[in-house]
C-alpha positions in Angstrom: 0.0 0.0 0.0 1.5 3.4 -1.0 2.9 5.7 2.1 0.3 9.1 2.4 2.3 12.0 1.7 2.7 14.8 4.1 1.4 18.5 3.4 3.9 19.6 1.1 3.2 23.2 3.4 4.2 21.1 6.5 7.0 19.7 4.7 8.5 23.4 3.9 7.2 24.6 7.6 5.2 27.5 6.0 1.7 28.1 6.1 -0.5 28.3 3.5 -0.3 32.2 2.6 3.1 32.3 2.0 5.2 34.2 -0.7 7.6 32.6 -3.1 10.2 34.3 -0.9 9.0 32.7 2.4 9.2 29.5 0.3 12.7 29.9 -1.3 13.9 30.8 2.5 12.3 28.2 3.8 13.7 25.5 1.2 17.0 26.7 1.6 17.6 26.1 5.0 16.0 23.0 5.2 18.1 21.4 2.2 21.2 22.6 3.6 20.3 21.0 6.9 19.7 17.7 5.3 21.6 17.8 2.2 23.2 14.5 2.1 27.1 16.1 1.9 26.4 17.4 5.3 24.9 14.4 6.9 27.4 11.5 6.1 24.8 9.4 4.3 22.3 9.1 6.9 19.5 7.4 4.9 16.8 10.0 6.7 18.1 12.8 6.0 18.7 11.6 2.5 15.3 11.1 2.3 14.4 14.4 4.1 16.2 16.2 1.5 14.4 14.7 -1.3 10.8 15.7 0.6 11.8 19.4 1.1 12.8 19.4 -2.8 9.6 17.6 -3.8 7.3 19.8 -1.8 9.7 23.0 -3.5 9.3 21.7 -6.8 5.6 21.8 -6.4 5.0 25.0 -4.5 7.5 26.9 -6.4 5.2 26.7 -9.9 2.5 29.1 -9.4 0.2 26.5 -11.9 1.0 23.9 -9.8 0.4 25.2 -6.6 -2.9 26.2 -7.7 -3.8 23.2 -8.4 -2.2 21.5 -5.3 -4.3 24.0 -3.4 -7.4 23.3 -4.8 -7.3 19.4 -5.4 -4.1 18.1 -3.3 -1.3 16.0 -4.2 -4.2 14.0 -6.5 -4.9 17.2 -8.4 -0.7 18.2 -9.1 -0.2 14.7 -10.4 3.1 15.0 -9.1 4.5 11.0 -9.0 7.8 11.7 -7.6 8.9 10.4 -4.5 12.2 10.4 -5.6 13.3 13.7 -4.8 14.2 14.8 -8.5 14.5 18.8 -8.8 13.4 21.1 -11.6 15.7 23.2 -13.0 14.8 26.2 -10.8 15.5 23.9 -8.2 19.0 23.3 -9.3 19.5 26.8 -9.4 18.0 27.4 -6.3 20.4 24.8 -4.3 23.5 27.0 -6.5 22.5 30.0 -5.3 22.0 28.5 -1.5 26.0 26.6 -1.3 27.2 29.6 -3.3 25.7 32.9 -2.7 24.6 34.0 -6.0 22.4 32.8 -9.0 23.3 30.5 -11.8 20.9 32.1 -14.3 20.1 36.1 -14.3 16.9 37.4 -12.1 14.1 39.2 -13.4 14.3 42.4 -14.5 13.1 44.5 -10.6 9.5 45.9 -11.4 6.6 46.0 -9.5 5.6 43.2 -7.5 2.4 41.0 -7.8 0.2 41.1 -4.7 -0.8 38.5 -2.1 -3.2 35.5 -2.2 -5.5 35.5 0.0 -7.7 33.3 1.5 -11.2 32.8 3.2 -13.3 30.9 4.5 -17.0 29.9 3.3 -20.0 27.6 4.7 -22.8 26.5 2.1 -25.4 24.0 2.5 -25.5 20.7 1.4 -27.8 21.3 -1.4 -26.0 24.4 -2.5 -22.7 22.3 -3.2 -24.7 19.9 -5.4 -26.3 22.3 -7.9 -23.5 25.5 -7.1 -24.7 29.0 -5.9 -24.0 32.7 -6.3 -22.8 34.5 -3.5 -21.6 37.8 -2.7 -18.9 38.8 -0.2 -17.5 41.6 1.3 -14.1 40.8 1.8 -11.2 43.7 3.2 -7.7 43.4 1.6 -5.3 45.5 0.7 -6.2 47.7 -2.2 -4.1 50.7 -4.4 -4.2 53.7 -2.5 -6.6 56.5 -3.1 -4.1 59.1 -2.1 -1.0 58.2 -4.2 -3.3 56.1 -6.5 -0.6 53.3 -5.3 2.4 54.9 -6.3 3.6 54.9 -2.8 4.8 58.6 -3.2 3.4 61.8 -1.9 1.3 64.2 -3.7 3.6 66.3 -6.4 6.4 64.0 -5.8 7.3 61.0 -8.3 9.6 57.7 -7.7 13.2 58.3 -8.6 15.3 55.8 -10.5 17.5 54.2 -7.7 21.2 54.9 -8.4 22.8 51.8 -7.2 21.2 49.6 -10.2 20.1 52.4 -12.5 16.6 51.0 -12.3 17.9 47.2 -12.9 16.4 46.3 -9.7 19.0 44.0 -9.7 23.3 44.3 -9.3 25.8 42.3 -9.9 28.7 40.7 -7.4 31.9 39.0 -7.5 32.3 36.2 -5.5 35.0 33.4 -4.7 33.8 30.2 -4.8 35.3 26.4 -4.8 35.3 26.7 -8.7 36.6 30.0 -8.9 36.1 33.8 -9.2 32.0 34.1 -10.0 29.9 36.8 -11.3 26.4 36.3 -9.0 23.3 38.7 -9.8 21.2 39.8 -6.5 18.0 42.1 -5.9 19.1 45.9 -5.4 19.8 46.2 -1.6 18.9 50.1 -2.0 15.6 49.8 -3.6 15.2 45.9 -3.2 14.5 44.8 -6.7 12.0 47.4 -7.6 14.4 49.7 -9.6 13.0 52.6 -8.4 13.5 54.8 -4.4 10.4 57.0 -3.1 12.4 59.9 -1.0 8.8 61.6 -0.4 6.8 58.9 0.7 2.7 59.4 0.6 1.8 60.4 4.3 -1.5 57.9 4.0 -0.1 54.8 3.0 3.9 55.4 4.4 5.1 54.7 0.9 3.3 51.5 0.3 1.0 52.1 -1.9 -1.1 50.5 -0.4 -4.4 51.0 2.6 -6.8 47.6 3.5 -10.6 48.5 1.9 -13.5 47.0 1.5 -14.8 45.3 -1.5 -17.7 43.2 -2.5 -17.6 40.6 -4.6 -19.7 37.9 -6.5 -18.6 34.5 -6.8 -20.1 31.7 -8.9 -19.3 28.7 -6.6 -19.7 25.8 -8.8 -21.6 22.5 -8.7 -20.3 19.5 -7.0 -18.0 21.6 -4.5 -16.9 19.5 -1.3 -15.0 20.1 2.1 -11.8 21.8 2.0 -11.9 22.3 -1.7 -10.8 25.7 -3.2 -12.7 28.0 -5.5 -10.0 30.8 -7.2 -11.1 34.3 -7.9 -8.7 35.7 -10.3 -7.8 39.2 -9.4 -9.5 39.4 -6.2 -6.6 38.9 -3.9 -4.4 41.7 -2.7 -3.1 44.7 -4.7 0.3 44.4 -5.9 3.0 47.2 -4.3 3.4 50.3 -6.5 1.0 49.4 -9.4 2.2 45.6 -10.0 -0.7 43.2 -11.1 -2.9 42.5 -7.8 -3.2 38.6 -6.7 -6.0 35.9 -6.2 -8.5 35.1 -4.0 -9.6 31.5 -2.8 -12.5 30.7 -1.3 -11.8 27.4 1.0 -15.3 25.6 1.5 -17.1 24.7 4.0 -20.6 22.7 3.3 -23.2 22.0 6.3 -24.3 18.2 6.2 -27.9 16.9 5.3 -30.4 15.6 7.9 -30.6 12.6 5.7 -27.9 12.5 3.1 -24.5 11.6 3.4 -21.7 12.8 0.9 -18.7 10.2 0.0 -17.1 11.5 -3.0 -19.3 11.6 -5.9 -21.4 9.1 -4.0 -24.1 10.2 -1.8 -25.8 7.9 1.0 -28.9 7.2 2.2 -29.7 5.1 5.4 -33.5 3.6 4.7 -35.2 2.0 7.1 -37.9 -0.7 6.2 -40.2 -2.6 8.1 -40.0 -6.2 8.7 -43.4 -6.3 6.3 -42.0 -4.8 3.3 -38.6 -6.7 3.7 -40.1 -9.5 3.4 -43.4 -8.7 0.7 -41.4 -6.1 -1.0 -42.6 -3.1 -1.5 -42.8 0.6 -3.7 -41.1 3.6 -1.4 -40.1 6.9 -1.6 -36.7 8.0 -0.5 -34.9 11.6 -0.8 -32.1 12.6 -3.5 -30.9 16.2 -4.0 -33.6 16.5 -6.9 -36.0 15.6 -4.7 -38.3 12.7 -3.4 -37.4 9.3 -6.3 -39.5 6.2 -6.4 -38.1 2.6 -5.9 -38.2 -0.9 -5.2 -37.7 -2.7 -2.4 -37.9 -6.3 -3.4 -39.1 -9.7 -1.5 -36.9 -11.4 1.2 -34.7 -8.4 1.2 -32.4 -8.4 3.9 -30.7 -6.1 6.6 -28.4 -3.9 5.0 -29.1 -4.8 1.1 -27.9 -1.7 -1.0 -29.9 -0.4 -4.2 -28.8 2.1 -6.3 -29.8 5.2 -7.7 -27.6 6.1 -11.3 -27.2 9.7 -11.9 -28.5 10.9 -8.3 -25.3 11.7 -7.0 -22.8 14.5 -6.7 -21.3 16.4 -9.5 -17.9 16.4 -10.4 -16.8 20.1 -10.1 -14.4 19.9 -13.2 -16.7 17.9 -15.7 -20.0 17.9 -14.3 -20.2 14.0 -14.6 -22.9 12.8 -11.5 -22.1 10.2 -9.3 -24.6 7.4 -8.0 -27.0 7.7 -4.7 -26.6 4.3 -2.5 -29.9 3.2 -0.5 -28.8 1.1 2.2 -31.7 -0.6 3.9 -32.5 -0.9 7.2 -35.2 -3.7 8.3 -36.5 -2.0 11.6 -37.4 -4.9 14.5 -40.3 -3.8 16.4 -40.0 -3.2 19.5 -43.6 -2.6 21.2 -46.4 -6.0 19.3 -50.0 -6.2 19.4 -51.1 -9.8 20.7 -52.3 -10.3 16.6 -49.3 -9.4 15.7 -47.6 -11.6 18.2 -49.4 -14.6 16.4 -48.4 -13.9 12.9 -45.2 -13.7 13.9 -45.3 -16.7 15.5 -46.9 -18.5 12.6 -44.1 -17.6 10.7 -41.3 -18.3 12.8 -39.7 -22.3 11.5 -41.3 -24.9 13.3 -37.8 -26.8 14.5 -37.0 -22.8 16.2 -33.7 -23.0 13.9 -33.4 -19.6 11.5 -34.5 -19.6 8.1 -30.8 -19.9 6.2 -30.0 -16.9 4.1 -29.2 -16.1 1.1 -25.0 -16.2 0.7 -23.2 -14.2 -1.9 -20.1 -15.2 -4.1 -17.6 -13.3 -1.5 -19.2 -14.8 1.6 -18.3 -18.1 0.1 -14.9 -17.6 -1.1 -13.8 -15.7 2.7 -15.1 -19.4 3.8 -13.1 -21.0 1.6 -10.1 -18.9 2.8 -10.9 -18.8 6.3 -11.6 -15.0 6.6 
């Protein structure tokens, strides 16, 4: 049976909000405590190391992260294990043993904003068929002042004079291979390219203030627990005009009195008498499109399943239904009638042995191997 992989988030030791810096940080230290050079071989931190660069290989793709977010390690399709890195990776672990990058950074500019994320509780029946809601959600927005420049009123950014507006300056290093030319974010304007010396008085040269916004969100059919819906463009402005980022919406649905969700299977416990178990009988039982007719046949017994094609949940990303499952319950009464007392009796066999029931394929074959 395959190991369960940890949260790639746990692996890292980040939450769930956090930057692509937090992650690089975070990834760095941890490969250089357990990189395999440093640890003499030890077989755990071997396979340590190849975790923290799995979980960094995913988190560190934007797509990928999106769709780890939304449908877990299932939805990235990632089947390493192994520990194999990208190629940002590989320059990631270059620039962590030797202080610079392999490859040039991008060009400094302004900076996209945050994710964010928040929570939301729908009903059961909502998730099936999808809903529109609104929200007023606060998050950091351009601000009105500055109109997110980040400088005062009158005043302008200046080109930073350490990397003439690069965002970015070069360093020579000695390394184990040599004299290297490494390329690093401004230190003086930090990769933006550009310095505020009059900052706006409202925002302290951020560009940015929190606000309020409302929003309207097509949650779509067939939405479970803990799955993510993303909202382009509704997450948090970016610093000084840069593109803003996106909002997910991390669901919460409110069970059914009657209805169970597994998957794309919904269940429904039925309870029967000990009449209509026996005779059979027509009954009505809930589905999420409401009340459906069906059969109960003779000599059913406890715990006999029928089910319902096409009354069951919707997969979110094709809209393919699942099946509803009627398990039956034959209810023993509790509290007889002297009458009924004497039909009971009349059918009860007359040597007070059971009547022998019905055995399936399986039951015979766990026989056969002693199950």
């Amino acid at each position: 049976m395959p190991q369960t992989k940890r949260d790639y988030y746990e692996v890292l030791g980040v939450d769930r909000q956090a930057s692509q810096e937090d992650l690089k940080r975070a990834y760095r230290k941890l490969a250089m405590q357990y990189h395999p050079d440093r640890n003499g071989g030890d077989a755990q931190a071997e396979q340590r190391f190849k975790e923290v660069g799995e979980a960094y290989q995913v988190l560190s793709d934007p797509q990928r992260r999106q769709r780890y977010d939304t449908y877990g390690q299932a939805g990235d399709g990632f089947a390493g294990g192994s520990g194999a890195f990208n190629f940002q990776s590989a320059f990631d672990l270059f620039d962590m043993f030797f202080g610079g990058s392999a490859q040039p950074r991008q060009r400094g500019g302004p900076r996209r904003g945050s994710d964010l994320r928040m929570q939301v509780t729908i009903d059961f029946q909502e998730a099936i068929t999808g809903v529109n809601r609104t929200f007023e959600v606060t998050k950091p927005a351009a601000c009105p002042d500055c109109g997110g420049r980040g400088a005062a009123a009158g005043t302008s950014a200046s080109v930073c004079q350490e990397c003439q507006g690069r965002g970015q300056v070069q360093r020579v290093r000695q390394s184990l291979l040599g004299q290297m030319v490494t390329v690093e974010p401004c230190p003086r304007c930090h990769g933006e390219g550009q310095v505020i010396e009059s900052p706006c008085p409202n925002c302290h040269g951020q560009g940015l203030v929190d606000a309020k916004k409302s929003i309207e969100v097509q949650i779509p059919a067939g939405v479970d627990n803990e799955m993510q819906v993303r909202v382009p463009g509704e997450g948090a402005a970016g610093p000084r005009g840069g593109p803003p980022g996106d909002l997910f919406l991390v669901i919460g649905v409110r069970p059914h009195e009657q209805l169970v969700r597994r998957g794309m299977t919904i269940v429904y416990e039925c309870p029967i008498s000990v009449a209509q178990a026996a005779l059979g009988d027509t009954i009505e039982v809930p589905t999420v499109d409401g009340p459906a007719t069906m059969t109960v046949k003779p000599g059913t017994q406890y715990g006999e399943q029928v089910r319902l094609p096409g009354k069951g949940a919707p997969d979110p990303r094709t809209g393919r239904r699942g099946d509803q499952v009627v398990r039956l319950r034959v209810v023993i009464p509790t509290k007889l009638t002297e009458r009924q007392r004497h039909l009971l009796r009349e059918l009860a066999p007359p040597d007070g042995k059971p009547h022998p029931v019905r055995r399936g394929f399986f039951e015979h074959i766990k026989d056969a191997i002693g199950i």
